[in-house]
C-alpha positions, -999 to 999 in steps of 0.1 A, spaced: 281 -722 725 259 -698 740 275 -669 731 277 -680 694 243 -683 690 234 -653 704 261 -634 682 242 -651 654 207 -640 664 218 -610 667 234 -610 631 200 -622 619 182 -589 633 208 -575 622 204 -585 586 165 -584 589 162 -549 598 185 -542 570 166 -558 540 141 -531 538 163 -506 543 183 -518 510 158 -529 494 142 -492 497 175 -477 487 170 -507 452 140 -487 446 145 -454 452 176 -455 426 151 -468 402 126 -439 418 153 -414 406 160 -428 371 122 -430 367 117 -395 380 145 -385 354 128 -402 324 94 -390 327 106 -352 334 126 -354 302 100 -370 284 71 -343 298 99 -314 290 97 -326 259 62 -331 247 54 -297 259 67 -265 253 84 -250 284 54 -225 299 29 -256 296 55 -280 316 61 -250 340 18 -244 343 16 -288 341 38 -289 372 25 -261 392 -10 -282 391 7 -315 399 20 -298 430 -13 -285 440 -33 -318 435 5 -337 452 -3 -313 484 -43 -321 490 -31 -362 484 -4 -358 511 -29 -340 530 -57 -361 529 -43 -394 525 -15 -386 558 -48 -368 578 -64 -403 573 -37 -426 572 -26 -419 606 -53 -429 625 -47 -464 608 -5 -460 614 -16 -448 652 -35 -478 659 -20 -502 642 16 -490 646 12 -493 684 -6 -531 692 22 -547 667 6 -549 635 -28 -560 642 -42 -572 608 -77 -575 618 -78 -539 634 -59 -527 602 -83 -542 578 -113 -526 596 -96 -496 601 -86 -496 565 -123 -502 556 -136 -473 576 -106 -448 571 -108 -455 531 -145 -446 527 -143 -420 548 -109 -407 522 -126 -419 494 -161 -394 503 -140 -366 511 -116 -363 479 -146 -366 456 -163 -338 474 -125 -318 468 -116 -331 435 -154 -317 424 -151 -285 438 -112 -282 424 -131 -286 390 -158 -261 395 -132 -235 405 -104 -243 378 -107 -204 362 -107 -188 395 -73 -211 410 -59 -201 375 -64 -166 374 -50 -160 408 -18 -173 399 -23 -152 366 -16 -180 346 -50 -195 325 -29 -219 310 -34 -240 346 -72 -246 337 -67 -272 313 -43 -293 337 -65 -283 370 -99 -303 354 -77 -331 334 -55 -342 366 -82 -340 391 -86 -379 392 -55 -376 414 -72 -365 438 -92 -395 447 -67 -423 436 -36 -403 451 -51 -400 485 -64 -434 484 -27 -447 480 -16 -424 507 -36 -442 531 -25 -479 515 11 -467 523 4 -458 561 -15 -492 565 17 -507 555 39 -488 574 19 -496 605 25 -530 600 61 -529 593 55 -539 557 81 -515 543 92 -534 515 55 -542 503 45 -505 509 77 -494 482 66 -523 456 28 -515 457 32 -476 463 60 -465 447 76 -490 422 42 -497 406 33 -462 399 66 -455 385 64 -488 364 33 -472 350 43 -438 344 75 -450 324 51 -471 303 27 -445 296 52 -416 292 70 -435 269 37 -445 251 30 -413 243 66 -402 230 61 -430 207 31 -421 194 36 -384 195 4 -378 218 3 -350 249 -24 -326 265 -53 -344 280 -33 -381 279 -3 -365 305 -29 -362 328 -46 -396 320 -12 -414 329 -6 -396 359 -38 -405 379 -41 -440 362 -8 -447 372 -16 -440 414 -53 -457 405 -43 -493 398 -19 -497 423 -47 -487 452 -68 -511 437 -43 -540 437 -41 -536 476 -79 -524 479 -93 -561 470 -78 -574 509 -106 -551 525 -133 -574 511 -121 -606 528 -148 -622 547 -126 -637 577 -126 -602 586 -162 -593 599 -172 -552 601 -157 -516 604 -138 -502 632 -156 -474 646 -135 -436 650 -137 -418 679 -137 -377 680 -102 -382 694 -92 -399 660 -112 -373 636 -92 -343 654 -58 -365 655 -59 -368 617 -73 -340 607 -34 -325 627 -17 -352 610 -33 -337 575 -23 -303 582 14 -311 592 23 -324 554 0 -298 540 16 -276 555 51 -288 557 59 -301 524 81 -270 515 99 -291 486 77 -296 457 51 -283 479 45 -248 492 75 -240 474 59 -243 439 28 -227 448 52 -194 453 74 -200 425 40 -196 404 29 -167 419 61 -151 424 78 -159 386 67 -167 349 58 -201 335 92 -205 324 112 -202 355 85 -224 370 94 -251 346 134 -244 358 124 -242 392 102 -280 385 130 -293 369 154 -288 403 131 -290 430 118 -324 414 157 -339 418 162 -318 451 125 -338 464 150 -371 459 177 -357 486 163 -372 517 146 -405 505 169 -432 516 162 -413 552 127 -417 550 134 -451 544 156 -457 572 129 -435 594 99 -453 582 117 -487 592 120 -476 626 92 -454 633 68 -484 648 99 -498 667 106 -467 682 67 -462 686 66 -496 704 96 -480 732 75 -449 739 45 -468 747 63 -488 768 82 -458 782 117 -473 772 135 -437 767 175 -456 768 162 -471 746 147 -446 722 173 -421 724 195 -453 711 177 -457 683 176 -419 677 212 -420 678 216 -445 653 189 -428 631 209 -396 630 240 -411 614 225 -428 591 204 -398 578 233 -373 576 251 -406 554 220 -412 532 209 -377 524 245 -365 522 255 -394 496 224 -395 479 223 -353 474 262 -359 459 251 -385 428 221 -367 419 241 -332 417 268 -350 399 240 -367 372 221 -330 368 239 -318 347 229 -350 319 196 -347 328 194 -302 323 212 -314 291 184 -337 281 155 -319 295 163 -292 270 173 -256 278 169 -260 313 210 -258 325 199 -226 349 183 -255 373 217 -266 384 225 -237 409 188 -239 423 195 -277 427 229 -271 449 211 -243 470 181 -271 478 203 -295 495 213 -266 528 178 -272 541 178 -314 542 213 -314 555 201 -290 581 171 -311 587 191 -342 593 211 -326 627 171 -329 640 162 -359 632 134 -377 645 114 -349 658 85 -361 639 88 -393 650 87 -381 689 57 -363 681 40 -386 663 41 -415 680 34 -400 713 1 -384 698 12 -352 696 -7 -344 665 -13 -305 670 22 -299 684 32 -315 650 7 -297 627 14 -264 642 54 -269 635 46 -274 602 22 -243 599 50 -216 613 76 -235 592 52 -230 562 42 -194 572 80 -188 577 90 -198 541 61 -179 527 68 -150 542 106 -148 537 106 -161 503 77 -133 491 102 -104 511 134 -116 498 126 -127 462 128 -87 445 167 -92 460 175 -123 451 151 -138 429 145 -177 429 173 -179 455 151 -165 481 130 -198 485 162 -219 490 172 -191 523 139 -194 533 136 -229 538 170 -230 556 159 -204 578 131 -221 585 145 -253 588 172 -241 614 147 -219 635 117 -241 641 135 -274 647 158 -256 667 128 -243 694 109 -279 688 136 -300 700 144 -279 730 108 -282 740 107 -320 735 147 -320 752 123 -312 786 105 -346 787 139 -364 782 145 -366 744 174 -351 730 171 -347 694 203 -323 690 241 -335 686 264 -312 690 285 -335 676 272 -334 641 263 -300 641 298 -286 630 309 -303 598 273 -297 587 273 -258 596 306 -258 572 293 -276 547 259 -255 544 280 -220 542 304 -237 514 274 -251 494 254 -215 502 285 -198 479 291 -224 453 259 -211 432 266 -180 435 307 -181 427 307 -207 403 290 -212 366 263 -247 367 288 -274 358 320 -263 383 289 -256 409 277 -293 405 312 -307 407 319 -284 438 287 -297 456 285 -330 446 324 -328 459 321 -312 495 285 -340 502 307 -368 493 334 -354 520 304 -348 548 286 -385 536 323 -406 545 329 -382 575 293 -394 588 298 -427 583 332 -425 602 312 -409 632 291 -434 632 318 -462 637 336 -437 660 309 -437 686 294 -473 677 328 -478 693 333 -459 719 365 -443 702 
């Protein structure tokens, strides 16, 4: 009797740990299709060099939210993540930290403004004026929701976080984009949609900070200001997809092979998402054993989190290579992205043999360790991708960021190995070495549709074979 109720309890973790995990994989497919829509519909309204100068701006307001709203966030996901949730601490947390974001992206969205000639004329391309004054709103409401998201996560409140953070703001851009197909209208009312659609989700959440059970702000210590101000830099500097990457593909090529480049990078940014789901799940959990300096059982849920990465970013990369070829069709004249989109998957895969590495950091207040990965990583991909793109044109970004990828991890998880966390499996590392030389040859070999096919064909093979480790050493075959 004993033993079957404790087989069930365990079931009903089991299943409860799950739901956000599916739930987030629900609305990431719906992520994707949205995603999909509104690039066709944007590739549409405007001609290819203003899509190509439309997205290079997106990417440059996308970077300060993730910079701002993470900086800020994680002092709200550091507290909060590590006493279980506390709702009172997060609600004054979240009323101190949002002010404090809300001050500082005005001040940056005003002086983005004031500088729009000068940002365009360094990237030679005046055409970004227009979109660098029209989309600054994103600024503000875009950081804002950053920090929303990390209150959540601190809490555990994945599948809220997706709803009010993602889903809504898709919901919204699908509306308006289709809007404005319908009634033929573009310029100015692109932009109006985009930041619109991150401002009313913020303020759906925003209206809990004003509940009067909750008295006062939590104060922030020095400690806190120079934690996120790390935590800032790290996705500042570490978003290399639809990030860094972008800024280089407008300096380094015309407005047009931006707008090929947006096209696949944009997909490629959808590669790892069910892993951030799975990672975001776990990352106050595995928080939780740190703090209580539970390393067994750390490096168990490490273990697990592996597997399932290498399965979700694997099987995920597959269906979206196997759909691009629809969507280049749709888009317009934009078949050429294909290739790029193939060579974009070698870095995730490479990321997923490391893992958690992040998480480790993060959670053990490592901020500076973290930003400073980030900042060789990004210094590496910078550097590589300016020397190498005279030899091999927009190819050189996707070498970079595997380079990177491979390097920096490599050295960060031997230095974290030393305190008894081992981020590395040489178990995995094989069949994903294989599979990164294969998919590094099929863009260059084949023509886009046999390349998608060849992909999508050899990440199916490396998502089952994942999944069969995981049952292999779940057990103890």
């Amino acid at each position: 009797m004993k033993m079957k109720l404790l087989q069930q309890l365990k079931s009903r973790v089991t299943l409860s740990g799950a739901r956000p995990t599916l739930f987030g994989a629900g609305a990431r497919v719906f992520a994707l299709a949205s995603q999909l829509l509104i690039l066709i519909i944007m590739s549409r309204l405007l001609p290819k060099s203003d899509f190509g100068d439309a997205m290079i701006v997106f990417t440059i307001y996308r970077l300060l939210n993730l910079g701002i709203g993470s900086g800020f966030g994680s002092i709200v996901l550091y507290h909060v993540g590590r006493k279980a949730g506390d709702a009172v601490l997060d609600i004054q947390l979240m009323r101190t930290v949002s002010l404090a974001g809300a001050i500082f992206s005005i001040v940056v969205a005003f002086f983005a403004v004031q500088a729009a000639p000068t940002i365009a004329s360094l990237f030679s391309k005046q055409g970004m004026t227009f979109w660098l004054v029209s989309m600054s709103p994103m600024i503000v409401f875009g950081s804002l929701l950053q920090i929303t998201a990390s209150s959540f996560d601190g809490r555990s409140q994945v599948t809220r976080s997706i709803i009010i953070t993602e889903l809504m703001p898709n919901v919204i851009r699908i509306l308006g984009f289709s809007a404005l197909a319908l009634f033929g209208l573009g310029g100015a009312w692109i932009s109006v949609v985009l930041w619109v659609a991150l401002a009313l989700p913020w303020l759906v959440d925003v209206l809990r900070l004003f509940r009067t059970g909750v008295p006062g702000l939590a104060p922030l210590t020095l400690w806190d200001i120079r934690y996120g101000a790390w935590l800032g830099l790290f996705p500042l500097l570490g978003q290399q997809l639809q990030g860094i990457d972008m800024l280089l593909v407008g300096a380094l090529f015309s407005s047009d092979m931006a707008a090929e480049y947006s096209i696949a990078s944009r997909l490629a940014s959808f590669y790892p998402f069910l892993m951030q789901i799975v990672s975001r799940t776990i990352t106050p959990k595995m928080g939780a054993l740190l703090h209580d300096g539970d390393l067994p059982g750390f490096q168990r849920e490490m273990q697990t989190l592996r597997y399932s990465s290498l399965l979700t970013t694997a099987g995920l990369a597959a269906a979206i290579i196997i759909a691009s070829p629809l969507v280049a069709h749709l888009s317009g004249d934009y078949m050429a992205a294909i290739p790029i989109m193939v060579a974009l998957v070698i870095a995730p895969l490479i990321r997923t043999m490391f893992v958690g590495i992040d998480i480790a950091l993060r959670m053990r207040g490592h901020g500076a360790a973290l930003a400073g990965m980030a900042g060789i990583s990004g210094l590496c991909l910078v550097v590589l991708s300016w020397a190498l793109h005279g030899l091999l044109g927009i190819y050189a970004l996707p070498v970079a960021m595997a380079v990177s990828a491979i390097s920096i991890n490599w050295a960060v998880s031997a230095q974290i190995s030393r305190s008894g966390i081992h981020i590395f499996d040489n178990f995995m590392s094989l069949p994903i070495g294989v599979a990164c030389v294969v998919l590094s040859v099929v863009p260059v070999l084949l023509s886009p549709m046999p390349a998608a096919v060849a992909a999508a064909t050899v990440l199916a093979v490396l998502a089952v074979l994942a999944y069969v480790m995981q049952r292999h050493r779940r057990h103890g075959l």
